[in-house]
C-alpha positions as CSV (number, residue, x, y, z in Angstrom):
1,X,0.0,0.0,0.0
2,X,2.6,2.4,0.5
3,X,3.1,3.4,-3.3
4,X,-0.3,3.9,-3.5
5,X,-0.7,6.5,-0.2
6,X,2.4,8.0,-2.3
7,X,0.2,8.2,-5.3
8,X,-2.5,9.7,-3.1
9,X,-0.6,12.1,-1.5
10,X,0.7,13.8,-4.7
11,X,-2.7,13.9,-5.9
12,X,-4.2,15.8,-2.9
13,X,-1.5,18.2,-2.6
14,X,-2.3,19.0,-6.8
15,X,-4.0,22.2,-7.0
16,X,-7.3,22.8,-8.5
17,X,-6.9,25.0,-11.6
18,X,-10.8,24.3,-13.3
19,X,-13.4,26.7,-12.3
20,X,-17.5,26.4,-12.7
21,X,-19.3,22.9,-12.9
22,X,-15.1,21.1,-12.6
23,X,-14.3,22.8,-9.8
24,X,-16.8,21.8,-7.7
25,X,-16.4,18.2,-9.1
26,X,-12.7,18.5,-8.5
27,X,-13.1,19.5,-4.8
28,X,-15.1,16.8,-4.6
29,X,-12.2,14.4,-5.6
30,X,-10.0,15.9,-3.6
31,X,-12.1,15.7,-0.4
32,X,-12.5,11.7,-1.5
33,X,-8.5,11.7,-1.9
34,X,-7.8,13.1,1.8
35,X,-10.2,10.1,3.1
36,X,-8.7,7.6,1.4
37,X,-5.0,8.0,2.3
38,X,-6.6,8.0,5.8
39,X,-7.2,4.8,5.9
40,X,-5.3,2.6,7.7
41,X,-3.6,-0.8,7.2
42,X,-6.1,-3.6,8.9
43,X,-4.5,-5.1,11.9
44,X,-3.0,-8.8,11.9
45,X,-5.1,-11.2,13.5
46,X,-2.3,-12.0,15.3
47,X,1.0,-10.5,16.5
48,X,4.4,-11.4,16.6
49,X,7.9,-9.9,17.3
50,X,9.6,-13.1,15.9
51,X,10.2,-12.6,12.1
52,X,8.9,-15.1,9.3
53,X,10.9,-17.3,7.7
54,X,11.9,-15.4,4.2
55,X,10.6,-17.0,1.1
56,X,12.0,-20.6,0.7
57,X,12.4,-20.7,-2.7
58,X,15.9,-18.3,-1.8
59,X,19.2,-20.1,-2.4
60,X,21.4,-21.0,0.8
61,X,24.3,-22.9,0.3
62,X,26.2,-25.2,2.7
63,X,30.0,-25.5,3.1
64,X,30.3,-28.4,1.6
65,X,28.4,-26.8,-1.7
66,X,30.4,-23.5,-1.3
67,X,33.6,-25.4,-1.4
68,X,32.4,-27.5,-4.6
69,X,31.8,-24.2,-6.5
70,X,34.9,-22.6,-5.9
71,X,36.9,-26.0,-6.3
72,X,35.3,-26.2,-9.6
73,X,37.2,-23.0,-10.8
74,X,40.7,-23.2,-12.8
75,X,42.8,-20.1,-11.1
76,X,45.4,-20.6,-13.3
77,X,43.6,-18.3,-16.1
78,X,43.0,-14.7,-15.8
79,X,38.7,-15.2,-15.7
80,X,39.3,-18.3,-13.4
81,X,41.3,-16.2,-11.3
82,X,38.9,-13.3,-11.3
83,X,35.7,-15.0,-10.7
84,X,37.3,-17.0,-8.0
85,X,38.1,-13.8,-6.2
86,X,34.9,-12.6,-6.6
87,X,32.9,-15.6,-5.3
88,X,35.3,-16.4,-2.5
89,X,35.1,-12.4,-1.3
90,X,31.2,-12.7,-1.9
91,X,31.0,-15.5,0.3
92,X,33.3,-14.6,2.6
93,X,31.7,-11.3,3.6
94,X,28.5,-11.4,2.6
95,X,29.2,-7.6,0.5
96,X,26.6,-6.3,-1.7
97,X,26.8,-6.3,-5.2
98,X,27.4,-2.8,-6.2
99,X,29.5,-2.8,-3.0
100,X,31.7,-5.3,-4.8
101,X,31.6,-3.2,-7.9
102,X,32.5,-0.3,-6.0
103,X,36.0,-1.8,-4.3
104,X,39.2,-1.5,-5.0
105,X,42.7,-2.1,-3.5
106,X,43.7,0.8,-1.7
107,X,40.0,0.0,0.7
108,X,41.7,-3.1,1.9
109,X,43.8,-2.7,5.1
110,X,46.0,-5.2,7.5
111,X,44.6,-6.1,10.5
112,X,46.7,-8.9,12.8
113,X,45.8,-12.0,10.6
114,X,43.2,-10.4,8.6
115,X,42.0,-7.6,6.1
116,X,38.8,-4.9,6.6
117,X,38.1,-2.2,4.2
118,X,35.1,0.2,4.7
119,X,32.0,0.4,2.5
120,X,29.7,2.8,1.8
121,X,26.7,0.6,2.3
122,X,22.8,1.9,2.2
123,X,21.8,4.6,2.3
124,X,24.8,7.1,3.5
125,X,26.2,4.4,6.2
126,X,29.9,3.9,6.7
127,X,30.4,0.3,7.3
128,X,33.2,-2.0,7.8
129,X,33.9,-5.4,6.2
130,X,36.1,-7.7,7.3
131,X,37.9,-10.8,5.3
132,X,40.2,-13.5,6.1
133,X,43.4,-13.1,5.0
134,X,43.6,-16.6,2.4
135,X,40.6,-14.2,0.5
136,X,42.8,-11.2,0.1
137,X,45.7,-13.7,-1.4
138,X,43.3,-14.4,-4.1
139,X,42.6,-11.0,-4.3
140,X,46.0,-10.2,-4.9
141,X,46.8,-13.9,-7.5
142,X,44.0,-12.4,-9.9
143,X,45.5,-9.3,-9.5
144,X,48.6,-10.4,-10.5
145,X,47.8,-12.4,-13.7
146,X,45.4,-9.4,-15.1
147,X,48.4,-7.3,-14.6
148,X,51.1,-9.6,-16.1
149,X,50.5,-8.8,-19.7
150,X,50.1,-4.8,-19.1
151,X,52.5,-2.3,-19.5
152,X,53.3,0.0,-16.4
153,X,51.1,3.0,-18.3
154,X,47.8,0.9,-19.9
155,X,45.0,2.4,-18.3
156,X,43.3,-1.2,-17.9
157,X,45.8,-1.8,-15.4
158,X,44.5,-2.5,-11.7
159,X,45.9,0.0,-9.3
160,X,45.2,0.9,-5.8
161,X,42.3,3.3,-6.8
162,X,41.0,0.9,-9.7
163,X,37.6,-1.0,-9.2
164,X,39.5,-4.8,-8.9
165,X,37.0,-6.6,-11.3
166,X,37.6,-6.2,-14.5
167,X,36.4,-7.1,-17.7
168,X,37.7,-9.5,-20.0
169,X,37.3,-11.2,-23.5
170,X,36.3,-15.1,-23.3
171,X,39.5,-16.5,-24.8
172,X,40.9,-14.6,-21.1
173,X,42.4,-11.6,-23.1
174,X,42.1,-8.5,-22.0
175,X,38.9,-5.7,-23.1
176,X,39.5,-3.1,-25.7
177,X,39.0,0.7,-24.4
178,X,35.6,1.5,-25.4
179,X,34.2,4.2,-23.0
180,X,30.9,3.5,-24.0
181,X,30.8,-0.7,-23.2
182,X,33.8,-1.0,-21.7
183,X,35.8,1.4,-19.1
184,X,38.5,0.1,-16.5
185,X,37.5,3.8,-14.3
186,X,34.4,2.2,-14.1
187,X,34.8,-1.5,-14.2
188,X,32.1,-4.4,-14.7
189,X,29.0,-3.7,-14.3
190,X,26.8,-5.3,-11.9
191,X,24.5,-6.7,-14.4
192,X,28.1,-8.6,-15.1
193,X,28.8,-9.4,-12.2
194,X,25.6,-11.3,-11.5
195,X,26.2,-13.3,-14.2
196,X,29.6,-14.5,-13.0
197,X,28.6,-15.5,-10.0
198,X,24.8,-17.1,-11.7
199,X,26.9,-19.0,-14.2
200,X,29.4,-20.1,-12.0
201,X,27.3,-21.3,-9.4
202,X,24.6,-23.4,-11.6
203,X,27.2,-25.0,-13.7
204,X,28.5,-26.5,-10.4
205,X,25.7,-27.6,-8.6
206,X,22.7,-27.3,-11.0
207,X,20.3,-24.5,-12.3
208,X,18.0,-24.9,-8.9
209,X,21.0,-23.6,-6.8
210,X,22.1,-21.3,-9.0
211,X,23.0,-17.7,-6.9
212,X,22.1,-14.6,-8.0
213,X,24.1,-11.4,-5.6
214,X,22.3,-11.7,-2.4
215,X,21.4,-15.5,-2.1
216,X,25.3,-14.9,-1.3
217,X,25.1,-12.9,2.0
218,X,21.6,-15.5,2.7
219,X,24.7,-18.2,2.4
220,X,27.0,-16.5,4.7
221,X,24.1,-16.4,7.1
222,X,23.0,-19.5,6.9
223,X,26.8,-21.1,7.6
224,X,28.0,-18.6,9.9
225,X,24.3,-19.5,12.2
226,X,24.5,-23.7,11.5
227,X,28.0,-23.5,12.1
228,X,27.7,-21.2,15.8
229,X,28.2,-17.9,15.3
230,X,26.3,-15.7,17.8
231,X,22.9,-13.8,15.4
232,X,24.0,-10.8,17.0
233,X,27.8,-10.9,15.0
234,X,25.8,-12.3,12.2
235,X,23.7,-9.5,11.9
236,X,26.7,-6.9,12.8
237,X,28.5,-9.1,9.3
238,X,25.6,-8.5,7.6
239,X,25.1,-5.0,8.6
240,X,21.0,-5.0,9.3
241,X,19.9,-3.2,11.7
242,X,17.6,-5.3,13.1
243,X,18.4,-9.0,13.8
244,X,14.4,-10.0,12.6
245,X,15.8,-9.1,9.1
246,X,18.6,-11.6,10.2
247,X,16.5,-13.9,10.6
248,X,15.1,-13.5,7.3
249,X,18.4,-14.3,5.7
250,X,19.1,-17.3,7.8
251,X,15.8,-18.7,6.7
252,X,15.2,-20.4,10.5
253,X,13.6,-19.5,13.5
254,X,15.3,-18.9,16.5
255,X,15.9,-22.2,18.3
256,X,13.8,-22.0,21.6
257,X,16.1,-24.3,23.8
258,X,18.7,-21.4,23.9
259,X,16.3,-19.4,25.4
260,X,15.6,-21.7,28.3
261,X,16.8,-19.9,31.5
262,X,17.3,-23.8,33.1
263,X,20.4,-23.6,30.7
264,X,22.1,-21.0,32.9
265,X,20.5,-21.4,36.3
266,X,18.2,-23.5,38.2
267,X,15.6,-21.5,40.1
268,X,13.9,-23.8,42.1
269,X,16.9,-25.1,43.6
């Protein structure tokens, strides 16, 4: 309903420019407009602060199927190399598409055995990611190979400020300059980068698990949760700002038996 009270509201704040036997029908209109964006969703006939499950039909991967994709990838090529960067870092921390388009190398600092980079993420928040550091070595091998054949001054080069995927030709050459399909300032686009990670997906496990973008961070919820991470660092990973919309991702409910207070203490004794 709410694009419609939208559509309502800009049509009661129209002024009425008709005079005579309009005008008055106009008014009329108008008056009918302020009622009806009155009206109220009905209540629920019942209440609940515990989220739904989100739709099934979402894609959630487990380890074991993660592991199958990414083993199914040749790094030794350029694309190889690429898309398993991409897939391993999608994975890994659960990043938003057109925050992965966004990235580049200069973002990605050392921790103590680990990387974070910041992300601008909805909205105007300032979040920050965190990766392992085996990721950031992949990072760095694709890197490597798409910069092997470059000279120093070939604007397709990756650099610190470079988005870090980059397009490529299918016999793993490199993309022509062409600023209106194809410019390394700018990167692949995300329409691209949903394919990647589609094609690469399906072909190892099968069309019905194939991932688009965000089935990835539903995957990094769904391990990080069946494998004991606390929901509170999941959602904090995932950056929601509620945990019910953790939930959601998970695709669970929460399991009742932690909430039993005879687990920490016994009352009655």
């Amino acid at each position: 309903l709410v694009p419609l009270r939208i559509f309502l509201d800009a049509l009661a704040d129209q002024p009425i420019k008709v005079i005579g036997i309009e005008r008055e029908f106009a008014i009329q209109c108008k008056e009918h407009i302020i009622s009806a964006r009155k009206v109220k969703n009905p209540a629920p006939d019942t209440k609940t602060n515990i989220a739904p499950m989100w739709n099934p039909k979402f894609v959630r991967l487990n380890a074991s199927q993660v592991q199958t994709v990414l083993k199914a990838i040749d790094r030794d090529t350029i694309t190889g190399a690429r898309d398993y960067a991409l897939l391993r870092l999608m994975f890994e921390s659960a990043l938003r598409i057109a925050e992965v388009q966004r990235l580049t190398l200069n973002k990605i600092k050392p921790e103590e055995d680990f990387y974070t980079f910041v992300v601008r993420g909805k909205g105007s928040n300032i979040d920050s990611v965190s990766i392992p550091a085996e990721c950031y070595d992949d990072i760095r091998h694709y890197v490597s190979l798409y910069n092997a054949d470059l000279d120093q001054d070939d604007p397709r080069r990756i650099t610190g400020n470079t988005p870090l995927f980059q397009a490529l030709y299918q016999n793993d050459t490199h993309r022509k300059i062409n600023l209106r399909t194809y410019d390394p300032k700018r990167g692949m686009s995300q329409n691209a980068l949903r394919k990647i990670i589609n094609s690469r997906t399906g072909s190892a496990l099968g069309e019905q698990l194939a991932c688009n973008p965000h089935d990835c961070r539903r995957t990094f919820a769904y391990i990080a949760y069946t494998n004991g991470m606390d929901i509170r660092n999941i959602s904090r990973a995932l950056r929601h700002a509620s945990i019910a919309t953790t939930w959601r991702y998970i695709g669970a409910q929460p399991d009742n038996r932690k909430t039993l207070l005879s687990n920490f203490v016994n009352i009655a004794a």
